[in-house]
C-alpha positions as CSV (number, residue, x, y, z in Angstrom):
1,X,-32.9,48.7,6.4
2,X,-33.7,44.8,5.4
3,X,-37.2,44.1,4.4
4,X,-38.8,40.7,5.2
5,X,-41.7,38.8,4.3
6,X,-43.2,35.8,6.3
7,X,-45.7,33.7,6.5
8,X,-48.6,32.2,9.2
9,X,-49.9,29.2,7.6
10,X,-52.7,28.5,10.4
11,X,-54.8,24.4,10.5
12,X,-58.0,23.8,11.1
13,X,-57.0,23.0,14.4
14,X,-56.3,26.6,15.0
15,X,-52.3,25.4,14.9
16,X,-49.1,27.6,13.9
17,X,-46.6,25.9,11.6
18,X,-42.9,27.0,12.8
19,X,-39.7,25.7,11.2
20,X,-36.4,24.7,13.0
21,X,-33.8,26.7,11.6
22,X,-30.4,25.2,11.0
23,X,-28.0,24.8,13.8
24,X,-24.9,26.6,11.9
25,X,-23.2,29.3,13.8
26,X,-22.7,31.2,10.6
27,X,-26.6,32.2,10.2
28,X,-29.0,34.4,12.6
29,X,-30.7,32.3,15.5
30,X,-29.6,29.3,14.6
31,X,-31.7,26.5,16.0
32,X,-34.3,28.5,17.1
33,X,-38.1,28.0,15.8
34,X,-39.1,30.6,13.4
35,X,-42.1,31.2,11.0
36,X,-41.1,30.8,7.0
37,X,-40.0,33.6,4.9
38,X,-37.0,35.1,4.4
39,X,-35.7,39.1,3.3
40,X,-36.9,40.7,-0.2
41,X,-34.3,40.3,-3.3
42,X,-33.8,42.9,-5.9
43,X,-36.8,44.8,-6.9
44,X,-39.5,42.0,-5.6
45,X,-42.1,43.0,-3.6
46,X,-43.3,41.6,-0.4
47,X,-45.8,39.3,-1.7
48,X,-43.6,37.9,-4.7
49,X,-40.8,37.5,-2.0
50,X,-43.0,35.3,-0.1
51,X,-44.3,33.0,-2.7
52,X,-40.4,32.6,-3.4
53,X,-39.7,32.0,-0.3
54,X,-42.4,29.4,0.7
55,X,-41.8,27.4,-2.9
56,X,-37.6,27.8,-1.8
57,X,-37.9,26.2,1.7
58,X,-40.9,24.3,1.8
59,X,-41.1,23.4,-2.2
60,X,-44.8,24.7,-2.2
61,X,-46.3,26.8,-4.6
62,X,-49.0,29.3,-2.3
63,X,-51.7,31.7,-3.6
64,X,-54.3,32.2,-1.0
65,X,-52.5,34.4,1.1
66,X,-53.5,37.9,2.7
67,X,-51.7,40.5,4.9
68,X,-52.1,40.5,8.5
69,X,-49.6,43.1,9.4
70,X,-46.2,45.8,8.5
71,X,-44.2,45.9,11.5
72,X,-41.0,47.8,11.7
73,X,-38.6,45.6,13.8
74,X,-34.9,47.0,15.3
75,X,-33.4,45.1,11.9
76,X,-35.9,45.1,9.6
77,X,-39.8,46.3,8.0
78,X,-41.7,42.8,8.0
79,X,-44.5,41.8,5.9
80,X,-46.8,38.6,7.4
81,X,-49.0,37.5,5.7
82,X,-51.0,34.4,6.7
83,X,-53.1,31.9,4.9
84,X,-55.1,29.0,6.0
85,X,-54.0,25.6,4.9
86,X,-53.8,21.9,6.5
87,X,-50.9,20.7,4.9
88,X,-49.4,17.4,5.6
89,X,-45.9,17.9,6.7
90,X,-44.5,14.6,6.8
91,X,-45.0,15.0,3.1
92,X,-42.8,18.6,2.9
93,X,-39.2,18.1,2.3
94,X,-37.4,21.2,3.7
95,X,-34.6,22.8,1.6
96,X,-33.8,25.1,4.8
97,X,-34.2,24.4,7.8
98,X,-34.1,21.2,10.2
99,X,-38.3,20.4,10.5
100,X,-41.4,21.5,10.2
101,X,-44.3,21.3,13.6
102,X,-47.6,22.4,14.5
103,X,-47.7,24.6,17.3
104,X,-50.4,26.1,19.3
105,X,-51.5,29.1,20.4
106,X,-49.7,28.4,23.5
107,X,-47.0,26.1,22.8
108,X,-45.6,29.3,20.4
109,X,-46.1,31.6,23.1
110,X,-44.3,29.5,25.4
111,X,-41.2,28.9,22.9
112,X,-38.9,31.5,22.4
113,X,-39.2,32.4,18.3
114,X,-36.5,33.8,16.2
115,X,-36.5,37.6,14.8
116,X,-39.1,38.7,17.6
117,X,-41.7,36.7,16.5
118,X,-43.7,35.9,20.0
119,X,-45.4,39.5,19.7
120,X,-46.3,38.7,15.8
121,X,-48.1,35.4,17.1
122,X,-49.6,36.8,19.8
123,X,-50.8,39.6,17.9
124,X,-52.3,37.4,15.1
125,X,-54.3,34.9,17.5
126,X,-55.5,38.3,19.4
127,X,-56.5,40.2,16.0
128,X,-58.4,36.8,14.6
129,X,-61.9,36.4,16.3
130,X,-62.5,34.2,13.2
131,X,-60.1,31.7,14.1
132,X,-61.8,31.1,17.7
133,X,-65.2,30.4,15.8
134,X,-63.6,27.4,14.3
135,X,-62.3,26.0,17.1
């Protein structure tokens, strides 16, 4: 079974940053929104897979991350983690993927997500008291 590792990078504006996959009928979902990350390579664990994966895609180099959750999907075991960051992303040039956008709580619960995704998100904003105290 594939193991994947992604990542909720959450604003001060309690906002979701989702990436437009690529439109190419050779890869899963294509055009669909999606959180970053990608499967495990080798002998990597989740967390190095995720730092490779955020500095592959987005060209940013992340250490303040934490676990939210394991969750075995149909097609894969998936790792999120999530950090909080307010990055500017007119500044991020993507090396997968068509663009980057901030999302709500219920703009991302409203848009159909790649690889299952809605529960994740839901999940998350339900399991984060901490992130309603900022708001």
């Amino acid at each position: 079974m594939a193991v994947g590792a992604s990542l909720l990078i959450i604003n001060r504006d309690r906002e979701i940053l989702l990436l437009l996959r690529d439109d190419k009928p050779q890869i899963k979902y294509p055009g669909m929104w999606d959180i970053p990350g990608g499967n495990l390579e080798g002998d990597e664990t989740p967390a190095e897979c995720i730092r490779r994966e955020i500095e592959e895609e987005l060209g940013l180099a992340i250490s303040n991350y934490e676990l939210f959750q394991v969750k075995r999907f149909p097609d894969r075991l998936e790792y999120t983690f999530w950090m909080e960051a307010d990055l500017d992303i007119a500044g991020i040039t993507l090396t997968e993927g068509q663009k980057l956008a901030w999302f709500s709580e219920e703009q991302a619960a409203s848009t159909e997500l790649a690889f299952g995704f809605n529960a994740t998100i839901s999940a998350f904003f339900e399991k984060a008291p901490f992130l309603s105290r900022r708001k």
